[in-house]
N, C-alpha and C positions, 0 to 999 in steps of 0.2 A: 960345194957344187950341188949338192942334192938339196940342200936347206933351200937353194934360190930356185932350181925347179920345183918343189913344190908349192913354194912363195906365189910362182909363176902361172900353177896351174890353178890355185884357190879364187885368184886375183880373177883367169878368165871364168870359172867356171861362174864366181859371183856375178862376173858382167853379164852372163844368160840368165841368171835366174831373178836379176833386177829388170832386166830389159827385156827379158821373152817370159818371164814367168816359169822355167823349170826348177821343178819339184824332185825333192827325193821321196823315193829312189830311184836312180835314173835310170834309164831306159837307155841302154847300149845296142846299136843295130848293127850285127857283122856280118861279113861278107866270107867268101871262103880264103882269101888270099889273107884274112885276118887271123883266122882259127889255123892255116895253116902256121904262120909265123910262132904264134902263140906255143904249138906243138913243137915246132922245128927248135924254141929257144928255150924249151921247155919250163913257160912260164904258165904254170898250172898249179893249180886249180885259176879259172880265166877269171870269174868272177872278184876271186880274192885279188888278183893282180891291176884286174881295172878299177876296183875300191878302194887301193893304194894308189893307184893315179887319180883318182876321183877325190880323192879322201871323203869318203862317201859311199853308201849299200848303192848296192847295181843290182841288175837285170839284165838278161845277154837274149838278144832275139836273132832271129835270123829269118829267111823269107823263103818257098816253096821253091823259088825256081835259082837260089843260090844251092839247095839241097841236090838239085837237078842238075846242076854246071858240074860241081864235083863228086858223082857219082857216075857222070859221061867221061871223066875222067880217067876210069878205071881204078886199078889196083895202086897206081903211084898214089895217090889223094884218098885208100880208101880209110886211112886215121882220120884225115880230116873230115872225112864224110862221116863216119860213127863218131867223133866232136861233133859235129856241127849237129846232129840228129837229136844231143838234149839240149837245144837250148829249143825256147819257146818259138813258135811262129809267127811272124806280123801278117797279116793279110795284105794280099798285095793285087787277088783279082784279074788274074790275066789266066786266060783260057788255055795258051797255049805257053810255053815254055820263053821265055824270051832271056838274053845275057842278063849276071847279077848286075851288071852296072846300072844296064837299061831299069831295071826291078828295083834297085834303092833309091834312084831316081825318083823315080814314077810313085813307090809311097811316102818319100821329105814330099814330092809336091813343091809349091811354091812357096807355103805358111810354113809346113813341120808341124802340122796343128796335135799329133802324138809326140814331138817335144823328144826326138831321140837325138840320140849322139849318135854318130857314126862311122864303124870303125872299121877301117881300110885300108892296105897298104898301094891300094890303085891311085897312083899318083894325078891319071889323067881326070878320074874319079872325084877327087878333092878338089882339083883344082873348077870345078866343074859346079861344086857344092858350097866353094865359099862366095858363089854371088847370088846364093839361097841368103836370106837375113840370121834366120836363128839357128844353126843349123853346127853346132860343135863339130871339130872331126878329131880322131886318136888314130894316132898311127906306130908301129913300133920299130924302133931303130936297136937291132942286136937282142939285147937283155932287158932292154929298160921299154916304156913305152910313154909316149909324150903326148900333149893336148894339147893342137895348133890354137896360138893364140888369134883373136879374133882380124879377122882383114880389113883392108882398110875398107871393103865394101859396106860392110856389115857396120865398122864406125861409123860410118856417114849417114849410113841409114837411121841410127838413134840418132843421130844430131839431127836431121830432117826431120823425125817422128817426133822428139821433143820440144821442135819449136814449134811445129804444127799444132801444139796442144797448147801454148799459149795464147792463139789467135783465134779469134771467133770463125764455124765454119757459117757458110753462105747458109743454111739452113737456121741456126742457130739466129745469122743476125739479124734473117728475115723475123723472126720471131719477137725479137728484141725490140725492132724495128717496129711490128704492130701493135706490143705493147704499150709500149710509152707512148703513140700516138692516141691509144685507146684511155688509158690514163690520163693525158692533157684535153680529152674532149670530156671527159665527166669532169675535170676539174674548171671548165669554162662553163659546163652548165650549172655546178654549183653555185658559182660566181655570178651567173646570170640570174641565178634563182632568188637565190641573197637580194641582189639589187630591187626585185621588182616587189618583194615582200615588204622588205622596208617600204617603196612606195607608196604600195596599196594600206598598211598599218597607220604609215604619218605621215600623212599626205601634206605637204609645207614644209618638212623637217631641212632643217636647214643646219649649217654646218657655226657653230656661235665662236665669234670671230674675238680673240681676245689681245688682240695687236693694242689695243688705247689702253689696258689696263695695267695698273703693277702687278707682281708677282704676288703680293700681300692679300690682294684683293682677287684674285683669279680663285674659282675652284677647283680648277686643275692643277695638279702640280706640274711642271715642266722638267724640276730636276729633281733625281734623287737627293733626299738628304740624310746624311749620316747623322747620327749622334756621335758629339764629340766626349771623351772620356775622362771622367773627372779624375781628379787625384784624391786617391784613397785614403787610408789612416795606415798606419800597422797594422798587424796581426795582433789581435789582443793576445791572443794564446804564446806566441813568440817574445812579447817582449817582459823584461823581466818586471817586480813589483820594486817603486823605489822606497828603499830603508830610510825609515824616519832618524830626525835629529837626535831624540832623546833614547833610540832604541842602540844606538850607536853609544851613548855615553854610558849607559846602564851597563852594557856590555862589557864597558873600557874600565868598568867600577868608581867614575869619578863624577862627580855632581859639580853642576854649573851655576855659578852665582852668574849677581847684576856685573856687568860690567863698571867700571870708574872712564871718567871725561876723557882718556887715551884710546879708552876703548879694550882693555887689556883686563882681565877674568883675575881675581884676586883668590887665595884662598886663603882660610883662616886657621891660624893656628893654634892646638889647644896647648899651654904652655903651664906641665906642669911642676908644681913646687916642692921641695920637700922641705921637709922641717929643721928651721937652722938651733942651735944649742949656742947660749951666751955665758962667753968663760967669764969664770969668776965670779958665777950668782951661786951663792948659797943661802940657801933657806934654813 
């Protein structure tokens, strides 16, 4: 169960920082009902706890007149008032003390153009801020603390804002628009220009009409012609040398006579004698 809320929370925090551009380290805006819970569940140090829900370094702010809301509160809220007292201050520019609702409000604005998250357990509060576009909220349930995944206001809105960017705007096509008409009039008086230069240069030139002639006799070519490719030899380097008739017989140690009328190679043989003894001769 925690493997897939975290899953859950990576998944929204990349859909803001692809489609609104938030950067680490993020900039956390709390209110006092947020710092109080935090205290109450005693998940402290807040920074470290919103970094594990962020998987991500953080920054924890808060605003002059949420400091104000619970310090009017007296002594019940006075932890929460010495918490809330270090984290940083956002400017928020109101003169006079006005509710923290009204006050987180009033610095998300309509853009969010400081890119905070905003964390609160004011239910009315959230529901209030998710038809702001960019605008993360965290809220905490018990021990744990969660990052509303994004609304369905906030989906529609990139789906709007991204096809918006695939179409030309009016400004854009008016541009386009004057271009290309400016381009197509240089390129008519090019064309114009061309035309009257040839005239004034060769005056009679006339276009030479090759319809009566063959193609042998034209100097124009009409078609391309390929060269066709002739049939080659071997590779001299590749093919082997052929062994001669007598280099073969030298080899084989036998010598070749004439043939005889069969056509059949004779060989001669040496045939020899020895010496015969005649019985019976006495000298």
């Amino acid at each position: 169960m925690r493997f897939k809320k975290q899953k859950r929370h990576r998944k929204t925090v990349r859909f803001f920082c692809v489609c609104f551009g938030f950067r680490q380290p993020f900039k956390v805006l709390c209110d006092g009902t947020f710092v109080h819970h935090l205290l109450h569940n005693d998940l402290t140090p807040a920074d470290k706890a919103l970094s594990n829900c962020l998987s991500a370094p953080v920054k924890l702010f808060t605003t002059s007149c949420v400091l104000a809301e619970l310090k009017k509160l007296g002594a019940a809220q006075s932890a929460s008032f010495q918490a809330a007292r270090k984290l940083a201050i956002a400017r928020c520019d109101h003169e006079k003390v006005v509710s923290a609702d009204a006050c987180i409000a009033e610095v998300i604005g309509e853009n969010n153009s400081e890119h905070f998250f905003v964390a609160t357990q004011d239910a009315d509060l959230r529901k209030k801020l998710q038809k702001v576009p960019n605008v993360p909220l965290i809220f905490g349930l018990r021990n744990a603390l969660f990052l509303e995944q994004p609304s369905k206001f906030q989906r529609d809105f990139v789906k709007s804002s991204e096809e918006k960017r695939l179409h030309l705007t009016e400004k854009e096509y008016k541009a386009l628009e004057k271009r290309t008409t400016s381009v197509s009039a240089n390129a008519d008086e090019e064309d114009s220009g061309d035309e009257e230069g040839l005239g004034h240069h060769n005056p009679g030139l006339q276009a030479h009409d090759t319809r009566n002639y063959s193609g042998k006799e034209r100097d124009v070519k009409d078609r391309v012609r390929f060269k066709r490719k002739k049939a080659k030899g071997p590779n001299p380097l590749s093919v082997k040398k052929k062994k001669g008739h007598e280099n073969l017989n030298r080899a084989s140690g036998k010598e070749v006579k004439g043939d005889d009328g069969n056509g059949e190679n004779k060989r001669k043989r040496k045939r020899s004698r020895r010496g015969k003894t005649v019985a019976g001769a006495d000298v």
